[in-house]
C-alpha positions in Angstrom: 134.0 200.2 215.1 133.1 198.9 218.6 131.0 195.7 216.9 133.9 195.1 214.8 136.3 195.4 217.9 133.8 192.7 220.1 133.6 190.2 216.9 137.4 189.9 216.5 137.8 189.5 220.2 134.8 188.0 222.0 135.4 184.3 222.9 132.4 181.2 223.7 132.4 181.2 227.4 132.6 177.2 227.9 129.2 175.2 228.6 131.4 173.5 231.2 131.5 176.7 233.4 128.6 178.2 232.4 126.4 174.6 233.5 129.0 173.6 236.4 127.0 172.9 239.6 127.8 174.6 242.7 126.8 174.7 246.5 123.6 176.9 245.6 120.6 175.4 244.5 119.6 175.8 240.9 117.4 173.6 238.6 114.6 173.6 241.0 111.3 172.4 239.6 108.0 171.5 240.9 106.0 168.5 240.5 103.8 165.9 242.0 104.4 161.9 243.0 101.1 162.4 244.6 97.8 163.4 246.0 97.7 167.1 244.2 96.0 168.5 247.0 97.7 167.4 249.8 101.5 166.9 248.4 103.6 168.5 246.7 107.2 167.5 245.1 110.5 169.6 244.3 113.5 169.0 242.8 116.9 171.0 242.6 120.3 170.5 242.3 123.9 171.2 243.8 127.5 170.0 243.6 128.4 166.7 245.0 129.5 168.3 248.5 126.5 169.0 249.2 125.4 166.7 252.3 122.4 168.0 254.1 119.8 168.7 251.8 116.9 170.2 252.9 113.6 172.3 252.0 111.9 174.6 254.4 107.9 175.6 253.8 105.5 177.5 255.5 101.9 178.7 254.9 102.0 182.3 252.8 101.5 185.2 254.3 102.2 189.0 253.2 105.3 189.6 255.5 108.4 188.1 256.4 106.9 186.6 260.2 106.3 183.4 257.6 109.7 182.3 258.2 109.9 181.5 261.9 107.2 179.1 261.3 108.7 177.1 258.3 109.2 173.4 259.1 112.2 171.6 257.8 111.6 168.6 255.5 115.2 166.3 254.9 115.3 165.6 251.4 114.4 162.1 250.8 116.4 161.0 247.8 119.8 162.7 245.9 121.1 161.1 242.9 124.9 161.7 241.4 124.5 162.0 237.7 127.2 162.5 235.2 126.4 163.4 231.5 128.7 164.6 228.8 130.0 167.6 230.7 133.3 167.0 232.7 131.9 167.7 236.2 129.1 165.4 238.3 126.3 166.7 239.8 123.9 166.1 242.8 119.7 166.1 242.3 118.0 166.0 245.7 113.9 165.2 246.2 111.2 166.8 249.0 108.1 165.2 249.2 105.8 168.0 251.0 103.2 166.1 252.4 100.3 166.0 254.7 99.6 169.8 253.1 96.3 171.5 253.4 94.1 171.7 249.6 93.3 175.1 248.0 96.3 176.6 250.3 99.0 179.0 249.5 102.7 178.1 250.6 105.8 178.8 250.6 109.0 177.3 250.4 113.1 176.9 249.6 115.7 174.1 249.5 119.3 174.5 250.3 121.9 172.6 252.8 120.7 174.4 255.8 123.2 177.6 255.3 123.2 177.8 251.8 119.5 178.5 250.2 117.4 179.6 246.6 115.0 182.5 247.3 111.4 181.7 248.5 109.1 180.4 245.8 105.0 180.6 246.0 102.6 177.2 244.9 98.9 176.6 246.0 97.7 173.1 246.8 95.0 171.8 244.3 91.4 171.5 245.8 89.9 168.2 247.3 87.1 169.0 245.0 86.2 169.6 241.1 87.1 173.2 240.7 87.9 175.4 237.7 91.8 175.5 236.4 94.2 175.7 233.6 97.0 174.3 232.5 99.5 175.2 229.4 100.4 172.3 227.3 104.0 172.7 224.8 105.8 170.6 222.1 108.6 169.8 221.5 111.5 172.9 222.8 114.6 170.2 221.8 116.8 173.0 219.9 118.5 175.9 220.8 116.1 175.9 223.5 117.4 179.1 225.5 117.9 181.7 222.4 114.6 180.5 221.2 112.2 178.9 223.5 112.0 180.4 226.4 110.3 183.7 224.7 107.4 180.8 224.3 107.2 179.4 227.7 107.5 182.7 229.0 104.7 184.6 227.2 102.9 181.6 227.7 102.9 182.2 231.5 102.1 185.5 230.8 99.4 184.7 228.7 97.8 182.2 231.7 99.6 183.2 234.9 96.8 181.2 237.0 98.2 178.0 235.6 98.3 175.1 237.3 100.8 172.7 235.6 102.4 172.5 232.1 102.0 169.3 230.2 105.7 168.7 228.4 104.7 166.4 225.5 108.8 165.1 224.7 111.8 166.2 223.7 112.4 168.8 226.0 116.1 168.6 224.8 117.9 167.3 222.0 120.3 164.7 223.9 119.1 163.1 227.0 122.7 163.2 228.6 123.6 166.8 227.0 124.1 168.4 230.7 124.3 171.9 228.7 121.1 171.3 227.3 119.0 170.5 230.5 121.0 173.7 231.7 119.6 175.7 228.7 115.9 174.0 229.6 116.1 174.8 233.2 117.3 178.9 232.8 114.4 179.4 229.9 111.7 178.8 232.6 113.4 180.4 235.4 111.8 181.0 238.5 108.7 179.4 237.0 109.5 175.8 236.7 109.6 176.5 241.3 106.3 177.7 240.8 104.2 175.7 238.6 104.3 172.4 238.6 105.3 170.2 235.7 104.0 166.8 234.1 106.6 165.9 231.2 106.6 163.2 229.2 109.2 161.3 227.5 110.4 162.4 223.8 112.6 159.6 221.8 115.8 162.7 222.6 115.5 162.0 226.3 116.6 158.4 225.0 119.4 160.3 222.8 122.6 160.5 223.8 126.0 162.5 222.5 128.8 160.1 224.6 129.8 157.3 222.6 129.5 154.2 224.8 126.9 155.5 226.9 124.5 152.9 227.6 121.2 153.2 225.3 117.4 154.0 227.6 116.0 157.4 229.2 118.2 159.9 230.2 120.1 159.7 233.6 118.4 163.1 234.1 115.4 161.8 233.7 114.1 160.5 237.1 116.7 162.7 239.5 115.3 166.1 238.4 111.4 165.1 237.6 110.0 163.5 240.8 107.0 161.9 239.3 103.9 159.4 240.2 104.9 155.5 240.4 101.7 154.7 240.2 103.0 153.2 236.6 103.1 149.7 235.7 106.5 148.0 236.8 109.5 149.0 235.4 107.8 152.2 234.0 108.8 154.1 236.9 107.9 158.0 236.5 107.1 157.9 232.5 104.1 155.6 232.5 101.9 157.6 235.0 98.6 159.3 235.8 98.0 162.7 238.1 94.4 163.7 239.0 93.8 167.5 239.2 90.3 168.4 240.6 88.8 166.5 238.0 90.6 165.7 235.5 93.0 162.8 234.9 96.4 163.3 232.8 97.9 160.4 232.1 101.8 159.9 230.9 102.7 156.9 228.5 106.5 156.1 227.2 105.7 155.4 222.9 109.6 155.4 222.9 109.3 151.2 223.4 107.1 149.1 221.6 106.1 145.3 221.2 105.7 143.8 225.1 107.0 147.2 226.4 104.4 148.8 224.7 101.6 146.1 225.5 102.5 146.2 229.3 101.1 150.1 229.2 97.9 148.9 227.3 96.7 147.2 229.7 97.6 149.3 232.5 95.9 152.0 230.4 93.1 150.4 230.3 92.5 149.5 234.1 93.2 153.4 234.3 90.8 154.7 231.6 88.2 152.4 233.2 88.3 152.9 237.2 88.4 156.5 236.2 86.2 158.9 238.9 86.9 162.2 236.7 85.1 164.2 234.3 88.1 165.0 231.9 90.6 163.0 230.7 93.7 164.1 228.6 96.3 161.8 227.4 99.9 162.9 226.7 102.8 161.1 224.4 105.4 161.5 222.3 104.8 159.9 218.9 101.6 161.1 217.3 98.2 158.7 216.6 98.5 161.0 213.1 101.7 162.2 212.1 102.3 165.2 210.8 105.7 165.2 208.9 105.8 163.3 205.5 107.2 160.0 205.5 106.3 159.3 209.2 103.4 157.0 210.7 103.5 155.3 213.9 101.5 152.4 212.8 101.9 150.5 216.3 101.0 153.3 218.5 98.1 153.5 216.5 97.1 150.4 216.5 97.3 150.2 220.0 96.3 153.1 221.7 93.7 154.5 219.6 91.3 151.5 220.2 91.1 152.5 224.3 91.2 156.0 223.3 87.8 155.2 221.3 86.4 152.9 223.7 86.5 155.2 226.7 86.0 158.7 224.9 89.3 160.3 225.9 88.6 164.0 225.9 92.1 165.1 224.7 95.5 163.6 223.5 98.5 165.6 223.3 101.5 165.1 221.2 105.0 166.3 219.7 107.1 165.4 217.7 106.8 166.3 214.5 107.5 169.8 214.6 104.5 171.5 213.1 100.8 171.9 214.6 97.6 169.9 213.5 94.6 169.2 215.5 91.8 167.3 214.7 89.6 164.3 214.9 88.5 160.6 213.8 86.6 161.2 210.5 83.5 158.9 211.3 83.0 160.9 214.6 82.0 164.5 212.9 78.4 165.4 212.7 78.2 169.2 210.9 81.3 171.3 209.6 81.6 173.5 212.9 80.1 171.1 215.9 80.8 167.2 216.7 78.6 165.5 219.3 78.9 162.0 220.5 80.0 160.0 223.0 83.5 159.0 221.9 84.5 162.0 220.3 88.1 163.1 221.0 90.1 165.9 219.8 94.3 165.1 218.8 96.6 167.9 218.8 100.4 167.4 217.4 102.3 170.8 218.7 105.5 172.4 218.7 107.4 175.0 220.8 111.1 175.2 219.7 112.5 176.2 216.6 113.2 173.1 214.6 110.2 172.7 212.2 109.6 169.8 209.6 107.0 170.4 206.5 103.6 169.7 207.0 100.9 166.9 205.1 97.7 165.4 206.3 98.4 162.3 204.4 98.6 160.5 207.3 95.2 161.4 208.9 93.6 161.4 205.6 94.7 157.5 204.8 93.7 156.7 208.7 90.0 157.7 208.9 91.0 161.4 210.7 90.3 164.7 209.8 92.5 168.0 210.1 90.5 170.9 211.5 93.6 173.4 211.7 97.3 173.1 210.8 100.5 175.3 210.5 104.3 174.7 209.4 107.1 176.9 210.0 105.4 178.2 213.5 106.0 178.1 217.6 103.3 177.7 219.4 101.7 177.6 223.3 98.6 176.3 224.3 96.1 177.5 226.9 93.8 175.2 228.3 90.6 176.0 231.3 88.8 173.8 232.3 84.9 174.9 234.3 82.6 172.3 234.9 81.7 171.2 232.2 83.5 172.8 229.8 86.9 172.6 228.5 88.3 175.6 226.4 91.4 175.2 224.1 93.3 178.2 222.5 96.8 177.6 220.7 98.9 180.9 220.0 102.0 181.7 218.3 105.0 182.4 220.0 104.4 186.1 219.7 100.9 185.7 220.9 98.5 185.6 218.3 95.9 183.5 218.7 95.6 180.8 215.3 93.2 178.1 217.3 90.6 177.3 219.6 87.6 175.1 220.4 85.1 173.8 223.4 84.5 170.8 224.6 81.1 170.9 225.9 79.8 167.9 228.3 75.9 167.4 228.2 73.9 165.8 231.6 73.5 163.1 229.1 77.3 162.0 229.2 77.5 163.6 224.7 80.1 165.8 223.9 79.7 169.1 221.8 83.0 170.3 220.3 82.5 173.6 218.5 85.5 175.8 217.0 86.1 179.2 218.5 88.1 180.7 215.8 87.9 180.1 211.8 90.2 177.9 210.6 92.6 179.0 208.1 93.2 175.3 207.3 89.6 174.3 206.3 89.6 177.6 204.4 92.4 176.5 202.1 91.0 173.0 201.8 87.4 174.8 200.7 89.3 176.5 198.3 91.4 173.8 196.7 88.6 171.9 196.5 86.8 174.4 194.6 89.4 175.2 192.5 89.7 171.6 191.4 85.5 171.5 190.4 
């Protein structure tokens, strides 16, 4: 009777209240445009009447004295942007700088009378320490009923991470104010605590108002304050970070032709004046796709030479909605180990709930092999990296771990990739094949 009663009279609160900006900070989100170690970035946003922004920080400590010796930092940028929504909002930038490395701190941003709770970060070391990172696909749909159970447990799962790698469409229309509001309330209190490298998806180039003008979301570059370190006009999507020893880089596979020639050769000049042991590389638009029909023959062509050339440890994708992960064919030496010196492992994942069929046709016909694959699933993945090892577990939304594998470095400069859990995908292969003899 009472479920009855609520169906016949419950109503949709509006996305225009329920997203409307006020004088309180919300959307606040951590990332770096520099040094890891000695800055640190945050974003947030109010209403347009906010005039004073400002963040206060202070080194950590296990009582409340911490305040009276929190410096005030003026925001250096805000930004009015207006998507579909009928209201306008206001994103405002710190730049923490001058911090000490492997140091505790905390901080808020407000207007000076208005301000968000205190939220915790460490600084990264000066010097090539252990860490670990998560890395998701693709959240794009219904993101709050169904991803945030993902990025949550995933936090759970690795709670000393240092950053999560966002590999693209984060939402499903890059000027759909709703949906960054959806984005921003399934990580909570964690986006203000661990920092975040995203990378552009074609949806943050989607938009839902007719006559708005085509390119990234207006989102974009207010609420992420990113590297510029980018070739020009690549500002914040074409990027690299360093992190105690590894180098991520960010590329934009949205453009092609000269667009996507500028970033090769920027690429390269990063890939080779690289002082790290690890290097990852995250995109949009897989090297292999996953989803029938697809094959992103100019990314391909492109990238994958430099990838090769300077033995890229790790290349992380979305966008097809499934999960595959693999290597170049011609690179494997043994079913269960790979070792040489330009070995690198691709991994195509996804974290939301819109899922395409799966096929390795395209890896097949392109000299690369599938170690592991799923359809129909949400998944996380943990990485930790220690010296000279890089471990690699994906899980399922609820947990379960379905794959892992090392990256082992030798004093040599080789690479020794073994698998740390059996592979349901070369099981079934095994068997087909059988079957077919």
């Amino acid at each position: 009777m009472n479920v009855a009663l609520a169906d016949l009279t419950a109503t949709k609160y509006p996305a225009a209240e329920t997203y409307k900006p006020t004088p309180i900070p919300d959307r606040i989100i951590l990332s770096w445009k520099g040094d890891t170690a000695t800055t640190q970035a945050v974003s947030w946003r109010t209403d347009v009447n906010v005039v004073t922004p400002q963040a206060q920080i202070a080194v950590a400590e296990d009582g409340p004295a911490f305040k009276a010796k929190a410096k005030t930092v003026m925001a250096e940028s805000s930004s009015e942007v207006k998507g579909n929504q009928p209201y306008t909002a206001k994103f405002h930038t710190v730049n923490f700088e001058n911090l000490n490395p492997s140091t505790k701190y905390l901080y808020r941003v407000g207007d000076g009378v208005n301000w968000s709770e205190w939220f915790e970060f460490s600084t990264a070391s000066d010097k090539s320490e252990p860490f670990s990172f998560l890395y998701v696909g693709d959240a794009q749909n219904d993101i709050l009923e169904h991803w945030s159970r993902v990025i949550r447990n995933a936090y759970s799962d690795l709670p000393d991470a240092k950053f999560i790698i966002h590999a693209g469409d984060l939402i499903n229309h890059g000027d759909a104010d709703e949906q960054w509001g959806e984005w921003f309330k399934a990580g909570g209190w964690l986006n203000g605590m661990v920092s975040s490298i995203p990378t552009p998806g074609n949806h943050e180039y989607s938009k839902i108002v007719k006559g708005e003008p085509s390119g990234l979301s207006q989102y974009w570059r207010p609420q992420f304050a990113l590297p510029e370190n980018g070739p020009t006009g690549f500002e914040e999507t074409v990027y690299y970070t360093d992190y105690q020893g590894m180098r991520i880089i960010s590329l934009d596979t949205n453009v092609k032709g000269s667009n996507l020639d500028k970033q090769v050769a920027w690429l390269e000049q990063v890939l080779e004046n690289n002082p790290n042991k690890w290097t990852v590389i995250t995109f949009h638009h897989p090297i292999y796709a996953n989803s029938p029909g697809r094959d992103n023959v100019e990314v391909r062509n492109k990238l994958l030479p430099l990838i090769e050339k300077y033995s890229v440890d790790l290349v992380l994708q979305g966008h097809d909605h499934s999960y595959a992960r693999g290597h170049v064919t011609n690179k494997a030496s043994g079913q269960n180990a790979m070792s040489t010196k330009s070995d690198t492992v691709f991994v195509v994942s996804v974290s939301g709930p819109k899922m395409y069929d799966f096929t390795s046709k395209n890896w097949d016909e392109n000299g690369a092999q599938v170690r592991n694959a799923i359809k129909d699933t949400q998944l996380y993945q943990l990485v930790r990296v220690n010296g000279d090892t890089l471990s690699y577990e994906a899980r399922t939304a609820t947990g379960n771990l379905f794959d892992g594998f090392e990256i082992n470095k030798t004093p040599s400069g080789q690479k020794q990739i073994k698998e740390t859990t059996n592979t349901q995908w070369e099981k079934e292969k095994q068997e087909e094949k059988n079957a077919k003899n």
